[in-house]
C-alpha beads as a LAMMPS data file, in Angstrom:
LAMMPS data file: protein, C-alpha beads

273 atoms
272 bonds

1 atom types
1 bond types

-500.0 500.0 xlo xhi
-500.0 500.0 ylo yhi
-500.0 500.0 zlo zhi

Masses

1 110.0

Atoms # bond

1 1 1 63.963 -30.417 256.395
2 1 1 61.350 -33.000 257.904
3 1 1 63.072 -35.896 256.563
4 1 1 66.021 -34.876 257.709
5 1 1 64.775 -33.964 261.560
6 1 1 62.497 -36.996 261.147
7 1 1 63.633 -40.091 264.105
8 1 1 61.777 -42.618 265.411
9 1 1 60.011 -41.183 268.488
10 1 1 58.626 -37.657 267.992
11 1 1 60.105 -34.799 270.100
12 1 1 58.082 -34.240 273.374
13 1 1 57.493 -31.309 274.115
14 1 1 55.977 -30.296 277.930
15 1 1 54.680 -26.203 277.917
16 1 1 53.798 -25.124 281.345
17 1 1 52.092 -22.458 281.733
18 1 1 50.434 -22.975 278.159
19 1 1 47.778 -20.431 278.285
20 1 1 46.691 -19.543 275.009
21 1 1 46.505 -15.561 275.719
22 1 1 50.261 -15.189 273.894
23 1 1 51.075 -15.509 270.064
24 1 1 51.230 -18.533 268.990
25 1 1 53.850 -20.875 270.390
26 1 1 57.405 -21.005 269.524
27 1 1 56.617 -24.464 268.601
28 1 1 53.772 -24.899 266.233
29 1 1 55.739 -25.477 263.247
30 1 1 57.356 -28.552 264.562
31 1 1 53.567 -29.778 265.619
32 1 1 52.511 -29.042 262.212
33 1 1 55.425 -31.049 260.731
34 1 1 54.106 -34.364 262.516
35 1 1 57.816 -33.807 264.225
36 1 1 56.417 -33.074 267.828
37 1 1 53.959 -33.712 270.120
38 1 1 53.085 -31.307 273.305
39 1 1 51.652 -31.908 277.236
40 1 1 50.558 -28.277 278.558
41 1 1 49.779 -27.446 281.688
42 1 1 47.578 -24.716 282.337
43 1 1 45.676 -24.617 286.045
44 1 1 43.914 -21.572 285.742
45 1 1 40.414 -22.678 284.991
46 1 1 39.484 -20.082 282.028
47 1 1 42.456 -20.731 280.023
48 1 1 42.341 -24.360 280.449
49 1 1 39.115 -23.988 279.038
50 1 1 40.347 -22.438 276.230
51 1 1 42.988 -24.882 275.330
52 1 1 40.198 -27.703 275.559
53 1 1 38.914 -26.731 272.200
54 1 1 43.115 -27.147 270.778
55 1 1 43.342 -30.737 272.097
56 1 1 44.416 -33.030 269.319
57 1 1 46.179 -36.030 268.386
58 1 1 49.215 -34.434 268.916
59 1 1 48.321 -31.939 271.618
60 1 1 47.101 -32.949 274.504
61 1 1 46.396 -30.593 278.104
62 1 1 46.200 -31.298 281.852
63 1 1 44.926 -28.519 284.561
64 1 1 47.907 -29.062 287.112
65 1 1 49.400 -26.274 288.619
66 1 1 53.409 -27.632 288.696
67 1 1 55.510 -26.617 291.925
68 1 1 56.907 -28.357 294.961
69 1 1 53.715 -30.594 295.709
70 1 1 52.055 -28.922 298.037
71 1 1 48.912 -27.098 298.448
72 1 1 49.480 -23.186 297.225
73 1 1 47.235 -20.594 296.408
74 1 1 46.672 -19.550 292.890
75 1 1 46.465 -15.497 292.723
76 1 1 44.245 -15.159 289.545
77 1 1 44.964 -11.328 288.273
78 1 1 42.618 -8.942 286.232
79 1 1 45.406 -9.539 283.126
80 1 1 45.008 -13.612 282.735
81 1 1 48.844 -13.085 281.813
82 1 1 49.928 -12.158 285.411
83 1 1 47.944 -14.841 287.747
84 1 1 50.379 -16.831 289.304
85 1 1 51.224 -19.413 292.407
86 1 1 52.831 -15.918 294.148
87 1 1 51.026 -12.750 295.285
88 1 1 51.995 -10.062 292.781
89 1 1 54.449 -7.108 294.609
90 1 1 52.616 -4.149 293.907
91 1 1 55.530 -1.818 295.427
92 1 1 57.902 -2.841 292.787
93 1 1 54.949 -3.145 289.752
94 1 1 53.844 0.507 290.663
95 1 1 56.371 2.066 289.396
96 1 1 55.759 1.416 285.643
97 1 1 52.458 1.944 283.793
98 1 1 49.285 -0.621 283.832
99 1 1 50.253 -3.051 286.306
100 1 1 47.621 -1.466 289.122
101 1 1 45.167 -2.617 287.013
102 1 1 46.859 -6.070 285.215
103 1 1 48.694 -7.095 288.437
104 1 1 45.256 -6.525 290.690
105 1 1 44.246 -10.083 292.096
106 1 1 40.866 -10.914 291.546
107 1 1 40.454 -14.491 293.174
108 1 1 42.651 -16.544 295.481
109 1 1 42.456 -20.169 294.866
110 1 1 43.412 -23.034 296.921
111 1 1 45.041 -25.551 294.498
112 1 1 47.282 -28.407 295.112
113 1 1 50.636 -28.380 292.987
114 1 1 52.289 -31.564 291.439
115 1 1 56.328 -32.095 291.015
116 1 1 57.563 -32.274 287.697
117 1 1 59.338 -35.495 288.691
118 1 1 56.788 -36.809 290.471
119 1 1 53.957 -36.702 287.067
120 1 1 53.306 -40.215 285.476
121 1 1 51.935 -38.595 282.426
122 1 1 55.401 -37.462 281.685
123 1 1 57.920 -39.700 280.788
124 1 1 60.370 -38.323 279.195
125 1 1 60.833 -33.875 277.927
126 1 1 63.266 -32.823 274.854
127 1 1 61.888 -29.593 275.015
128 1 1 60.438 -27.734 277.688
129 1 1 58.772 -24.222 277.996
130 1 1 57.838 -22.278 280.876
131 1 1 55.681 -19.266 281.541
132 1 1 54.631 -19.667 284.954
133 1 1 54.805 -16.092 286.437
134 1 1 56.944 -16.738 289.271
135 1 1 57.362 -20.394 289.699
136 1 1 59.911 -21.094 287.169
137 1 1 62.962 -22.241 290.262
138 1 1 60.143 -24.110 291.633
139 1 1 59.050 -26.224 289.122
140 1 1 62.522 -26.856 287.767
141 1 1 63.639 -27.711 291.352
142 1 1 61.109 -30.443 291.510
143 1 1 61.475 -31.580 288.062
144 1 1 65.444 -31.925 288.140
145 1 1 65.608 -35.751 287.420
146 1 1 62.999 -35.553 284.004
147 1 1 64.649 -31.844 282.888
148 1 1 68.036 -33.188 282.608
149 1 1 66.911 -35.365 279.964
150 1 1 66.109 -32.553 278.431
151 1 1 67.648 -30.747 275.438
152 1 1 66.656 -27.488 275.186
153 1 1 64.285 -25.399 277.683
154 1 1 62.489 -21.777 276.689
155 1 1 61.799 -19.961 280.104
156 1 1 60.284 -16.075 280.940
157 1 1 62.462 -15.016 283.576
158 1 1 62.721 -11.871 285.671
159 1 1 65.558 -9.802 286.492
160 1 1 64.152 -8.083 289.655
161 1 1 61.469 -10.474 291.103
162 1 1 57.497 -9.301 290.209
163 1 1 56.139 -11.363 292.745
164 1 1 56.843 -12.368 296.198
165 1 1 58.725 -15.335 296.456
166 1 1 60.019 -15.456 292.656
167 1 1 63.502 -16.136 291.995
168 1 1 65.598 -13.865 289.813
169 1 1 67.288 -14.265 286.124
170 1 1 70.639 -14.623 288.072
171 1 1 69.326 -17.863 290.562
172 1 1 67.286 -19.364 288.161
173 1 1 70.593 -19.522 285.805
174 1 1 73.128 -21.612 288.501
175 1 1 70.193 -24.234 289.069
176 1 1 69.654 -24.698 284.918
177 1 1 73.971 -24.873 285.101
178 1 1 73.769 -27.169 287.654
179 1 1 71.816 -29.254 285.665
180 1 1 74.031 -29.047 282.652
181 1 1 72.487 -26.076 280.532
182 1 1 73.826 -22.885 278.869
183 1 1 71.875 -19.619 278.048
184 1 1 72.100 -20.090 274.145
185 1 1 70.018 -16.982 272.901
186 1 1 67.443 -14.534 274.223
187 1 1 64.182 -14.012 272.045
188 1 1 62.269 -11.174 273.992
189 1 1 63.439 -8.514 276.144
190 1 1 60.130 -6.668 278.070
191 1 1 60.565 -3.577 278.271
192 1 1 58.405 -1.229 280.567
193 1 1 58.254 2.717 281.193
194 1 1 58.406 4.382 284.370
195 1 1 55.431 6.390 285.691
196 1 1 54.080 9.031 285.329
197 1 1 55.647 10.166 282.452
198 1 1 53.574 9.116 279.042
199 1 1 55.382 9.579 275.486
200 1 1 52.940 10.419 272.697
201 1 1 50.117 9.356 274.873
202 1 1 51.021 5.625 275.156
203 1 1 52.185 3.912 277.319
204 1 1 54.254 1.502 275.534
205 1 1 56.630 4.491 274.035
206 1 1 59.694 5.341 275.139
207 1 1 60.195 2.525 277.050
208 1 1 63.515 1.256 278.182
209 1 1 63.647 -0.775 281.424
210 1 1 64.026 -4.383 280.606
211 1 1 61.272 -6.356 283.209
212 1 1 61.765 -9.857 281.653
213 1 1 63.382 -11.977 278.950
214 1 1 62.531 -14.968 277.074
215 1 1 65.218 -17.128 277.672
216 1 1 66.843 -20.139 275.780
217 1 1 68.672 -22.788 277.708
218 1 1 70.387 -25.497 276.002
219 1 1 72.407 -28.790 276.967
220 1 1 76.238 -27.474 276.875
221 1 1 77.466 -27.551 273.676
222 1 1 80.784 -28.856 274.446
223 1 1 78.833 -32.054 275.642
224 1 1 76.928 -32.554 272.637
225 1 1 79.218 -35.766 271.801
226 1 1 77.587 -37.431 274.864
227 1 1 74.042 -37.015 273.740
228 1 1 72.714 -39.858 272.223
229 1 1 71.725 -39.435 268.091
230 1 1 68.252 -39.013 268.869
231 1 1 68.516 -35.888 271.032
232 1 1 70.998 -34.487 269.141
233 1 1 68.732 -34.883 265.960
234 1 1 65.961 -33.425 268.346
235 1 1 67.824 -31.034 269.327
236 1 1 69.087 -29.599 265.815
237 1 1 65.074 -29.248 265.033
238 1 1 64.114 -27.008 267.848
239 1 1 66.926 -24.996 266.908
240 1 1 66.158 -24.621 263.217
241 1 1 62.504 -24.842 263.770
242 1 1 61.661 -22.461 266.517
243 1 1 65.151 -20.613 266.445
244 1 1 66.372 -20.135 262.953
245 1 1 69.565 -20.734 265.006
246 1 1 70.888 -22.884 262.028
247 1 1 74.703 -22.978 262.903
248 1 1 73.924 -24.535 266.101
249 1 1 71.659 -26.621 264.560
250 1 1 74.264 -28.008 261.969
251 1 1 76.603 -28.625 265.142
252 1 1 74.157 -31.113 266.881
253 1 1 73.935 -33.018 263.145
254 1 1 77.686 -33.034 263.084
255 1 1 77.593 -34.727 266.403
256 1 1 74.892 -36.821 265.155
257 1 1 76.897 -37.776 261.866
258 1 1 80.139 -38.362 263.996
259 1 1 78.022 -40.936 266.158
260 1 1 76.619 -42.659 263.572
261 1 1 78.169 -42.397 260.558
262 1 1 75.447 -40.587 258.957
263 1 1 75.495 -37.615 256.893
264 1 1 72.659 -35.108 257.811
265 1 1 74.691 -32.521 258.314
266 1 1 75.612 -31.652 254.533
267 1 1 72.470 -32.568 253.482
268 1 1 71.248 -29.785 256.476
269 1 1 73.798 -26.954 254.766
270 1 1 72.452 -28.266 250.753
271 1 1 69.020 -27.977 252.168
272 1 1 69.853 -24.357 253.410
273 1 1 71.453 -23.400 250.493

Bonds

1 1 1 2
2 1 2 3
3 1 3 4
4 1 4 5
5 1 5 6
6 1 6 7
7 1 7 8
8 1 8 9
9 1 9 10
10 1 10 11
11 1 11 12
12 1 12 13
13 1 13 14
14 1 14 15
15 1 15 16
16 1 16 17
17 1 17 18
18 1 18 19
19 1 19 20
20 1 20 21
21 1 21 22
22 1 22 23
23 1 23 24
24 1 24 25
25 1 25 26
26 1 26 27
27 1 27 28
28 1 28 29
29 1 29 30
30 1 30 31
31 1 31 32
32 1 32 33
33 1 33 34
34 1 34 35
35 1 35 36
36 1 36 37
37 1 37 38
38 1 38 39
39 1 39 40
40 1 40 41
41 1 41 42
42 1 42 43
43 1 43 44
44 1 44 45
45 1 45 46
46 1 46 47
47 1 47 48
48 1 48 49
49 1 49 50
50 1 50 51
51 1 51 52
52 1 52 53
53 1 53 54
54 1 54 55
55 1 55 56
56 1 56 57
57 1 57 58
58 1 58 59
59 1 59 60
60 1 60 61
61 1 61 62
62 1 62 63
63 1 63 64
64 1 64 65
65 1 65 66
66 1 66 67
67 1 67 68
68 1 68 69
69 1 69 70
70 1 70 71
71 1 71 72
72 1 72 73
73 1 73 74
74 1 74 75
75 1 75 76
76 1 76 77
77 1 77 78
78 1 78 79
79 1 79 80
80 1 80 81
81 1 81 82
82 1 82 83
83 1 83 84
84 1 84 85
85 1 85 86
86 1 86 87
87 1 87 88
88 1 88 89
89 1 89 90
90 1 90 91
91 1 91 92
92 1 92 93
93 1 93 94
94 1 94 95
95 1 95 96
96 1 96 97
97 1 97 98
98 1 98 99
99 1 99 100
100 1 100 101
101 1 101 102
102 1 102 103
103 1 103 104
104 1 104 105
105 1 105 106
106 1 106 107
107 1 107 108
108 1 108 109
109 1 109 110
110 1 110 111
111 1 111 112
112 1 112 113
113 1 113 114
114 1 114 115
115 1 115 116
116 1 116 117
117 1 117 118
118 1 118 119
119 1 119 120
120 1 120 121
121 1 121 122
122 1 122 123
123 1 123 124
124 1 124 125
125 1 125 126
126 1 126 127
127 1 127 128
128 1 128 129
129 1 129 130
130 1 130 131
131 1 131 132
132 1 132 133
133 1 133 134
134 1 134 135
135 1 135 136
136 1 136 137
137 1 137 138
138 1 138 139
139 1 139 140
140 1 140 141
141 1 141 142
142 1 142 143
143 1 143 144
144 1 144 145
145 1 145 146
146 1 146 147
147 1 147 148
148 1 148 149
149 1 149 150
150 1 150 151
151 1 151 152
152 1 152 153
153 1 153 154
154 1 154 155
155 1 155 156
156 1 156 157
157 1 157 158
158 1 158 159
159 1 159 160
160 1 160 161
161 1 161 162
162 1 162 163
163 1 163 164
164 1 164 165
165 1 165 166
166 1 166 167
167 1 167 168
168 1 168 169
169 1 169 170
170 1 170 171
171 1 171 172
172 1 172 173
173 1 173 174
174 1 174 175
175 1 175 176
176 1 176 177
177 1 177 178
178 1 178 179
179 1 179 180
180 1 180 181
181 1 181 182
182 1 182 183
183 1 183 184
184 1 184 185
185 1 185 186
186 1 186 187
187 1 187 188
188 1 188 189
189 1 189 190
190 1 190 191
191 1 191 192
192 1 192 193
193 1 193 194
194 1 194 195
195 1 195 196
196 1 196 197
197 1 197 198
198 1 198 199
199 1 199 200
200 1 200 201
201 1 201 202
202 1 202 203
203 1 203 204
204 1 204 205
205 1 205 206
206 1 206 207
207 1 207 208
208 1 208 209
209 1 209 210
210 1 210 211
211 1 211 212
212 1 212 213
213 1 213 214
214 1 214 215
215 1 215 216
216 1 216 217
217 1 217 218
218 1 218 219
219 1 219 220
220 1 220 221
221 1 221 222
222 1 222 223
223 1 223 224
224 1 224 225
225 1 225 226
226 1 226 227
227 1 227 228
228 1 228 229
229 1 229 230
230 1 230 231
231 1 231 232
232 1 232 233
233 1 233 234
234 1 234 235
235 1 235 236
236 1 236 237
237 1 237 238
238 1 238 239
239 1 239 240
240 1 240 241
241 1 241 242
242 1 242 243
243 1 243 244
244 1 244 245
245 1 245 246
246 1 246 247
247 1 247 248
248 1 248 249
249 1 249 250
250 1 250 251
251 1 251 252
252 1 252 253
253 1 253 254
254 1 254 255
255 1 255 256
256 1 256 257
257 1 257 258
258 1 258 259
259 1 259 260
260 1 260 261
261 1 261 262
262 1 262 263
263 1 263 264
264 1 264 265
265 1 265 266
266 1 266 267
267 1 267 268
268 1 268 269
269 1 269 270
270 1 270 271
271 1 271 272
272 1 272 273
């Protein structure tokens, strides 16, 4: 599989938000594989402390906070997970367990925000991830020009805003359309239970409210022909990589092959096989 994914510039990957509290990233394996190299962004001060100690040839992180390019505040919360550029809305998190205590801001920072498009360190994204709490229609706003270049994206979006000033699933959608992306797959629904009620004295049981979704975007698949070899190869990676979404995967090396002449896509279904 790496000599087939193998090309001649290594997939870049950009991860904002890249605080190391999750599991490991959906990514690793293609860092592993020499077939990737990542840029995270990670502004709050504790967690980009943390992913000091990851830093590596092929890993590399910046503290920026990534918005519209002004100065915000950043609303660091009691659960690292929930700090964000927007003030948490405790009338909608009250209704389900833990989030008076996750969702409880702790520290207001003043910190000045960089656009996506704006970033010198960046010059080019196959793959981008965010996990920014909130700011997800910001940053992608402000980063239209570099995200269109883009194959694939892997965003945490919200159905009913958690924060004030967060767009929903539904907004954050047209802008990735308008850009030329599909909702391929979803990898995580978050589900939450309503207070007061507690199943089997946990708080995670019985749970059935999806909150949020991990979200995959991709470039529209009936314009894979007009991607050019390289992304399409790129592309077919993340997708077998991080996805196990192998059909889709064979599709971008058919495109590939069709471009080029080439013939990585049988040798993608023998390799399967």
């Amino acid at each position: 599989m790496k000599h087939i994914f193998s090309s001649s510039a290594p997939i870049q990957i950009v991860d904002v938000g890249a605080s190391a509290i999750e599991d490991k990233p959906v990514y690793d394996s293609l860092v592993d594989d020499g077939l990737a190299r990542v840029t995270g962004f990670e502004p709050a001060p504790e967690e980009f402390e943390r992913l000091k100690d990851l830093a590596s040839e092929s890993r590399r992180y910046l503290p920026y906070a990534l918005g519209d390019g002004t100065e915000q505040t950043l609303h660091v919360c009691q659960a690292p997970g929930m700090t964000s550029l927007f003030e948490p809305d405790m009338d909608h998190l009250s209704h389900f367990h833990g989030f008076e205590d996750w969702a409880k801001v702790v520290d207001r920072l003043p910190i000045q925000t960089y656009r996506l498009d704006d970033l010198a360190e960046i010059e080019s994204i196959d793959f981008l991830k965010i996990d920014t709490q909130g700011a997800e229609h910001q940053i992608i706003d402000n980063g239209r020009e570099k995200i269109s270049e883009a194959v694939a994206l892997h965003i945490e979006l919200s159905f009913k805003p958690l924060y004030y000033g967060e767009r929903p699933f539904g907004e954050v959608d047209i802008l990735l359309g308008d850009l030329g992306f599909v909702l391929h797959t979803i990898t995580e629904a978050k589900q939450r239970a309503f207070r007061p009620m507690i199943f089997n004295n946990s708080i995670y049981e019985g749970r059935h409210h999806i909150q949020q979704v991990d979200a995959v975007y991709i470039k529209d698949f009936q314009t894979f022909s007009a991607l050019p070899p390289e992304k399409l190869r790129h592309l077919g990676a993340l997708m077998h990589y991080c996805y196990a979404s192998w059909d889709l995967a064979h599709l971008a090396l058919q495109r590939h092959d069709e471009q080029t002449g080439g013939d990585l896509a049988p040798q993608y279904m023998k390799a399967l096989s």
